[in-house]
N, CA, C and O of each residue as an XYZ file, in Angstrom:
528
protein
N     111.675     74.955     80.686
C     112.954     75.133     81.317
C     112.978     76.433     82.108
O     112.960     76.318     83.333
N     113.008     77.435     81.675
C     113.253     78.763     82.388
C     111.618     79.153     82.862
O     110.580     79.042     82.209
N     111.793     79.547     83.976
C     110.351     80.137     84.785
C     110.412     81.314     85.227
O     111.334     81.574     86.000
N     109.658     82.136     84.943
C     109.786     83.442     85.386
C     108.400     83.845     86.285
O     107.250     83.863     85.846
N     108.896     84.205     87.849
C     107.586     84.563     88.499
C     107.488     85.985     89.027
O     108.315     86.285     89.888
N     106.756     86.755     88.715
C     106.328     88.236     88.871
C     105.360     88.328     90.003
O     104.157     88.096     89.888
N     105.947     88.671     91.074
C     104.807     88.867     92.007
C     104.593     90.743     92.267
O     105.484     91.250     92.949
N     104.005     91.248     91.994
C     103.389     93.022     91.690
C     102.614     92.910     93.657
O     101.774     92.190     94.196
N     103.496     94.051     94.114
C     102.651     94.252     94.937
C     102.148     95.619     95.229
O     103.008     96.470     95.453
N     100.595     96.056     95.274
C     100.448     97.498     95.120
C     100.111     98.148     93.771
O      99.809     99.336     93.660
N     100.191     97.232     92.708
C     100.405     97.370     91.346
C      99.522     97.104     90.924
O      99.585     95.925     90.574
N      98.099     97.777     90.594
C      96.803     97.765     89.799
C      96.763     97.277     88.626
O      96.390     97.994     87.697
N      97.231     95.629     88.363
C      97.645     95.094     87.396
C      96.030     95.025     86.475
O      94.968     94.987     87.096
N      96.079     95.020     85.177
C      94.681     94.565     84.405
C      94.879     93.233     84.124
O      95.692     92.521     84.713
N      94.254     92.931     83.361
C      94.549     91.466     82.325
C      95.065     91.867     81.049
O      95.375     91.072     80.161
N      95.164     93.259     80.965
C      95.974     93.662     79.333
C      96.791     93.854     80.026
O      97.697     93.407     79.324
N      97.576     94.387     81.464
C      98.665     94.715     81.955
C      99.736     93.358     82.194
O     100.961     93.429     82.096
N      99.156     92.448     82.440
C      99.445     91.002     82.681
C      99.667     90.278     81.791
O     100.494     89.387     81.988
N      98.990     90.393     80.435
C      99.187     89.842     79.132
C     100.432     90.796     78.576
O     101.147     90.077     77.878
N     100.758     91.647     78.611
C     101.969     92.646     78.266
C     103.582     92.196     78.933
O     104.774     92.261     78.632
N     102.537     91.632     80.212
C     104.168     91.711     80.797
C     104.782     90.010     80.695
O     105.971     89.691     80.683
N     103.726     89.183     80.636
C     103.969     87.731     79.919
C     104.467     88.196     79.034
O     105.683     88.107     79.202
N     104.139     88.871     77.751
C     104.964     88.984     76.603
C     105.995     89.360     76.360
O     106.652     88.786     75.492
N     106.511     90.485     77.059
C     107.154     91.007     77.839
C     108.656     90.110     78.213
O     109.676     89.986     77.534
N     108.389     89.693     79.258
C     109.208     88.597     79.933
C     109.241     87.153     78.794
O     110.255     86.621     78.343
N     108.434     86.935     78.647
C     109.058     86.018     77.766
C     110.118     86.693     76.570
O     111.279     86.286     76.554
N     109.768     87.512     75.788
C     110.960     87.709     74.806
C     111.900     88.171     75.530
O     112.861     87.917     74.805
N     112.417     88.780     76.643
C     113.635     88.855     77.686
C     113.743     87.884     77.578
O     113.990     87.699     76.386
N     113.717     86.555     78.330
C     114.228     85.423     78.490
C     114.730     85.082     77.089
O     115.742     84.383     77.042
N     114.288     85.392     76.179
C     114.667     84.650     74.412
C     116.180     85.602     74.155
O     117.225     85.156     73.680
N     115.902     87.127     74.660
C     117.068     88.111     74.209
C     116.682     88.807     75.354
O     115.527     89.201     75.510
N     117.869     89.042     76.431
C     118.974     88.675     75.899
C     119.448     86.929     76.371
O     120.307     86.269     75.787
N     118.788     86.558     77.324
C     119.286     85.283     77.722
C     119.177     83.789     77.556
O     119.215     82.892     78.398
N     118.963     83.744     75.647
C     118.460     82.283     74.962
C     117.853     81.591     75.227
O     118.152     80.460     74.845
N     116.919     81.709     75.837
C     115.934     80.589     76.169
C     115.072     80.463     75.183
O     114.995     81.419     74.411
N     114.279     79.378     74.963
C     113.561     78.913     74.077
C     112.059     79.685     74.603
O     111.489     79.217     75.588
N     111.349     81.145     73.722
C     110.019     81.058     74.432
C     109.406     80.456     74.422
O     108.711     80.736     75.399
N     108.615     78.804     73.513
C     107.814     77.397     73.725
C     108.384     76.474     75.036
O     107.975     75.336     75.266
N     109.466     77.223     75.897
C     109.845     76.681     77.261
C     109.872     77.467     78.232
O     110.364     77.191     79.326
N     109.321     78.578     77.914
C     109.379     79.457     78.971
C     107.802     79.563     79.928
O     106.756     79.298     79.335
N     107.790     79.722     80.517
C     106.747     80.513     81.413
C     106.895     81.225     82.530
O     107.794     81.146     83.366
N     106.013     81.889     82.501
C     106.049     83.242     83.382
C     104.291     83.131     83.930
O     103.268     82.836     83.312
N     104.516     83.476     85.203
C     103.859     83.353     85.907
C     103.730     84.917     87.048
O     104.565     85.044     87.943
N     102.742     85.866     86.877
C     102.303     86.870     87.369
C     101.075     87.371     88.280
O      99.900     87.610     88.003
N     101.871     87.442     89.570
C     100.607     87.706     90.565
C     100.215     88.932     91.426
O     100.926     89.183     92.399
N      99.235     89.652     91.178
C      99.077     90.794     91.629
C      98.435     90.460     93.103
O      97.312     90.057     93.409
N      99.482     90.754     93.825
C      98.808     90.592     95.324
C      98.726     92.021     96.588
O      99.734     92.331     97.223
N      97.549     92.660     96.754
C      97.483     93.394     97.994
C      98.375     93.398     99.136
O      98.689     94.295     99.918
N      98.787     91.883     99.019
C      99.521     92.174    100.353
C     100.279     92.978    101.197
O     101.067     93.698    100.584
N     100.289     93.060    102.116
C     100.480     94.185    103.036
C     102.642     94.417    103.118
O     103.316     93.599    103.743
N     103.293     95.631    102.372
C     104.242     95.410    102.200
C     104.387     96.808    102.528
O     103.560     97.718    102.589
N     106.323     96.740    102.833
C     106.609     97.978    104.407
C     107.761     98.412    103.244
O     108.391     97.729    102.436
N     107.745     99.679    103.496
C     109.557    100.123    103.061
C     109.721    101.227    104.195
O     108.991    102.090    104.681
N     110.893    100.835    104.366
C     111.575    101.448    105.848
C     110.670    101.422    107.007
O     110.540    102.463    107.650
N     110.030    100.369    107.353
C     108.740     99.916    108.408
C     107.539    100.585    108.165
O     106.509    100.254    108.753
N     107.583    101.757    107.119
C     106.067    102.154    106.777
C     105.143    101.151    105.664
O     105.650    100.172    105.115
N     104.451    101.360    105.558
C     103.483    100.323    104.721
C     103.143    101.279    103.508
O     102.928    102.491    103.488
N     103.168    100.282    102.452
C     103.231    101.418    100.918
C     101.575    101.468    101.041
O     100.786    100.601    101.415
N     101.392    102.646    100.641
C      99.773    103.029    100.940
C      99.531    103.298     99.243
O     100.448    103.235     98.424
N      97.989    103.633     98.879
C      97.435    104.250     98.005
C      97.625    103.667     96.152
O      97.169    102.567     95.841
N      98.169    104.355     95.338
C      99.313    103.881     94.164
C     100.625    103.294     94.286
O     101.282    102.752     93.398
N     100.938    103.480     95.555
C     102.854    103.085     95.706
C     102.550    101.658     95.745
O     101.799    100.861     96.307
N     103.727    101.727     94.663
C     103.692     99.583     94.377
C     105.375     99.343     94.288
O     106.269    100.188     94.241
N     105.459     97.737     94.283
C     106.637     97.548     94.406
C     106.744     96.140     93.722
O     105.674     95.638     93.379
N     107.958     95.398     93.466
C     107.506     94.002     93.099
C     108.840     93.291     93.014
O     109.920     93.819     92.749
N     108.493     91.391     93.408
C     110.011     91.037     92.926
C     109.755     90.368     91.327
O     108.689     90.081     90.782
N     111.252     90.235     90.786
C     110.461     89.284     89.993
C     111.770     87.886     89.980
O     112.782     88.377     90.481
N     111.959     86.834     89.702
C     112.615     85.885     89.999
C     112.588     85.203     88.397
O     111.564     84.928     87.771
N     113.697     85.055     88.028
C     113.617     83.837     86.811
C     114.668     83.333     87.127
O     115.710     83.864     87.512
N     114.255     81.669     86.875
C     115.110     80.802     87.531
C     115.527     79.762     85.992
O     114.714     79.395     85.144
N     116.457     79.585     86.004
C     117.568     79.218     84.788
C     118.583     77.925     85.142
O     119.080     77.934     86.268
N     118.875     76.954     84.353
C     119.969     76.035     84.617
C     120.800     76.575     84.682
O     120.995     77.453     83.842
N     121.907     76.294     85.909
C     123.566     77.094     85.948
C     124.204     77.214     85.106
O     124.348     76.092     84.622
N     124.919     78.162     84.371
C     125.714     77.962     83.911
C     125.308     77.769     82.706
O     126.022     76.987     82.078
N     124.240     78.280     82.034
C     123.288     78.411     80.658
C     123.590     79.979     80.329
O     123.727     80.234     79.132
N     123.733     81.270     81.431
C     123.999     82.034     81.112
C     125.473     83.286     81.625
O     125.979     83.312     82.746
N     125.758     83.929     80.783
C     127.079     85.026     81.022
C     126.050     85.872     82.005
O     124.823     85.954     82.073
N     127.466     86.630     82.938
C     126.998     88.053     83.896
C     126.194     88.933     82.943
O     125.056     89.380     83.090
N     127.172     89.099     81.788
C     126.291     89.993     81.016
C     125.157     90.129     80.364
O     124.346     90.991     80.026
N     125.376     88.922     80.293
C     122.960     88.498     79.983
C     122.165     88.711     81.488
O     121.200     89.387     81.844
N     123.004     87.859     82.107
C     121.802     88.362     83.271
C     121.731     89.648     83.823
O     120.662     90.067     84.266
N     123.102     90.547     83.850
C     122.652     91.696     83.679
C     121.639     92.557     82.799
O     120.779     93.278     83.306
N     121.848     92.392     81.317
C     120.880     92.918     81.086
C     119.681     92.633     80.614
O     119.113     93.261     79.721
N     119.080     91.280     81.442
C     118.035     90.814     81.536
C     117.649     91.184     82.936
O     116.609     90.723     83.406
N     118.372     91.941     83.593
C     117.988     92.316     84.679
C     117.389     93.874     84.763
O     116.573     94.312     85.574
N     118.012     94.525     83.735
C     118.418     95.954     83.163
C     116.731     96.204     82.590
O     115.848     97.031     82.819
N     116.861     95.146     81.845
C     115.664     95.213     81.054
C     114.388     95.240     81.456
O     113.592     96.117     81.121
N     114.093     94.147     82.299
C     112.977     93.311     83.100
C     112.177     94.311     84.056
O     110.968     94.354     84.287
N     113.597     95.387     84.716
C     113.432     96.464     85.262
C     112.686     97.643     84.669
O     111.786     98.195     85.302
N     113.035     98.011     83.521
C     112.720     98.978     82.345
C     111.539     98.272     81.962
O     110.923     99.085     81.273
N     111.081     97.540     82.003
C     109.471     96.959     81.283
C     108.381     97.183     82.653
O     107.446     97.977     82.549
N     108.553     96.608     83.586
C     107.945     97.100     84.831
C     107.804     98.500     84.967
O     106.667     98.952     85.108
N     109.184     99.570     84.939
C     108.754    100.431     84.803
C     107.596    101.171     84.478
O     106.676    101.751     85.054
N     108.207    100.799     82.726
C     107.188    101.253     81.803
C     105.621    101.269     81.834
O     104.704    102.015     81.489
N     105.822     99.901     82.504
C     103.796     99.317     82.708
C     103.781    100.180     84.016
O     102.764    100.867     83.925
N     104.207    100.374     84.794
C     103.756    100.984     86.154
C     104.162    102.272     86.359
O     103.520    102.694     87.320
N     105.024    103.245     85.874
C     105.539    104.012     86.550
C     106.672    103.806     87.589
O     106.699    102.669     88.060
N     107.472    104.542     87.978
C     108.439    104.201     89.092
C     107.794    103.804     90.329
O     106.768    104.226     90.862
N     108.981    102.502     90.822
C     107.652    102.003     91.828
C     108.503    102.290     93.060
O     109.731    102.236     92.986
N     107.938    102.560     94.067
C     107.471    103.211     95.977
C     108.845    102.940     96.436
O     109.657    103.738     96.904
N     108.997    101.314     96.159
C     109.788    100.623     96.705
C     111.076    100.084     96.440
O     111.195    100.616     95.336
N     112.147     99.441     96.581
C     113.375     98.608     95.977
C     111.995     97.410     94.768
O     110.980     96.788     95.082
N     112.559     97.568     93.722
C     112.205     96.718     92.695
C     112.966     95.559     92.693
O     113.650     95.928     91.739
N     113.392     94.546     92.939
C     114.329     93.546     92.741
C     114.317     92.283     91.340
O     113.176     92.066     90.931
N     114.904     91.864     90.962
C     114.829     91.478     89.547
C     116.047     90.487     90.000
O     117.189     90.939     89.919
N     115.833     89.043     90.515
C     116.284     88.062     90.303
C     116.603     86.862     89.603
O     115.772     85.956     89.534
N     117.977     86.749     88.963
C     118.332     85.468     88.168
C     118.960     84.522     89.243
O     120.063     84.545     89.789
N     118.052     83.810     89.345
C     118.278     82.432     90.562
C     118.936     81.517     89.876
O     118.153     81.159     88.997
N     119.946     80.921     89.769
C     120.656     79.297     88.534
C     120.488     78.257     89.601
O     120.935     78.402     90.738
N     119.794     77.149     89.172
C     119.494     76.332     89.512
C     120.613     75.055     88.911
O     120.885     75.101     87.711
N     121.217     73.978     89.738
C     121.804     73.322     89.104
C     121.011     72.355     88.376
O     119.816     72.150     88.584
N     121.942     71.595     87.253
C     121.208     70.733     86.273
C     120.341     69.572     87.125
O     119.303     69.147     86.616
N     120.680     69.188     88.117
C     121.071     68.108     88.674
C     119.449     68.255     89.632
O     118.646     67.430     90.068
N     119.528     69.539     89.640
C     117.875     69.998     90.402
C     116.891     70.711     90.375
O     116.131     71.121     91.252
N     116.976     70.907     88.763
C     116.352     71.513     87.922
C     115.243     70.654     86.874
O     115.659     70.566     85.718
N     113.734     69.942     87.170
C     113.520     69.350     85.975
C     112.702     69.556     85.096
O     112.126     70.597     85.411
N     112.214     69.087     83.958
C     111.692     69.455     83.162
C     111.245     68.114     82.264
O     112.154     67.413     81.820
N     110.024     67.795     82.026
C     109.658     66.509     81.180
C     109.819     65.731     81.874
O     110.240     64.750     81.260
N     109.683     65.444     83.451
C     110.405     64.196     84.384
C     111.499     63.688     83.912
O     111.539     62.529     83.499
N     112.632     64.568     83.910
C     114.144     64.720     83.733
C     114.588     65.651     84.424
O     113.913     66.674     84.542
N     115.904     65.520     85.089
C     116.823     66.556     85.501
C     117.017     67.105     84.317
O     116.433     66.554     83.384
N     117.781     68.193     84.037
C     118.355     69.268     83.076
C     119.725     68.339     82.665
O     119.930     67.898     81.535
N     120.362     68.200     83.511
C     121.889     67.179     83.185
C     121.781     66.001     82.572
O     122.704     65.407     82.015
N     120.319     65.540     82.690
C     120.143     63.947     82.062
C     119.947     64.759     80.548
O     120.679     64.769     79.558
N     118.833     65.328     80.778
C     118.414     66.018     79.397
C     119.383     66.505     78.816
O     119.165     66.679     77.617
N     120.371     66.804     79.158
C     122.076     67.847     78.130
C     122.366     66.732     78.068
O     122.241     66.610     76.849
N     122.808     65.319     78.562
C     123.067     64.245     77.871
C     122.611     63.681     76.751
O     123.373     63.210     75.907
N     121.220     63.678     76.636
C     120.481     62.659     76.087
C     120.812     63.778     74.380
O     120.686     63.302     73.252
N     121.212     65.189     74.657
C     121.163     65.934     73.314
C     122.117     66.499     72.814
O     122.188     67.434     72.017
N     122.988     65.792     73.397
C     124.300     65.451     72.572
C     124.524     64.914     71.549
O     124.050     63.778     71.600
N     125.239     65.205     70.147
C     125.174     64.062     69.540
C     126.406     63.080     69.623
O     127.511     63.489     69.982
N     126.186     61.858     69.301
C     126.632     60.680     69.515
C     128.077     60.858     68.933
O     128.868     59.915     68.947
């Protein structure tokens, strides 16, 4: 259900840095914003690509990154996604140092209706687990 994608740019990620921040992001998604972690995934990509703040290009150590987790509408309060936003921020930190650039930390809500999972929408699936 919930997907979380980390794209690091500039960010000398390891495979212990990457395994941290999967772990990381997944228990965010569990607390503060209930998701099940056996439904979560997170997905993290350290890419070179060539990225500008204020039309200069971040050179050397300066890194920057978005990260996006995308959620059924209306699954969570402002105040979870705030401070799953709060948080998500503060863990990046931590692994990187303050980064060059605007950090951005997106909760995208996806409606039920176009959201799927198991070849189901999310809305069929809140039906089907209802009880009778």
């Amino acid at each position: 259900m919930p997907f979380v994608q980390l794209k690091l740019f500039g960010a000398r990620a390891t495979d212990a840095d990457v395994a941290a921040l999967q772990k990381g992001l997944t228990g965010l998604m569990a607390s503060p914003m209930r998701k099940k972690p056996e439904l979560t995934v997170v997905s993290v990509e350290a890419s070179r690509a060539r990225v500008s703040r204020a039309g200069a290009e971040l050179a050397g150590s300066e890194w920057t990154a978005q990260l996006k987790a995308f959620v059924t509408a209306g699954t969570n309060t402002q105040d979870e996604k705030a401070a799953f936003q709060a948080a998500a921020h503060a863990l990046l930190v931590e692994q990187f140092g303050e980064p060059s650039a605007p950090l951005y930390v997106i909760v995208q809500e996806v409606a039920g209706t176009d959201w799927g999972y198991g070849g189901l929408p999310q809305a069929a699936r809140a039906k089907t687990a209802l009880p009778a």
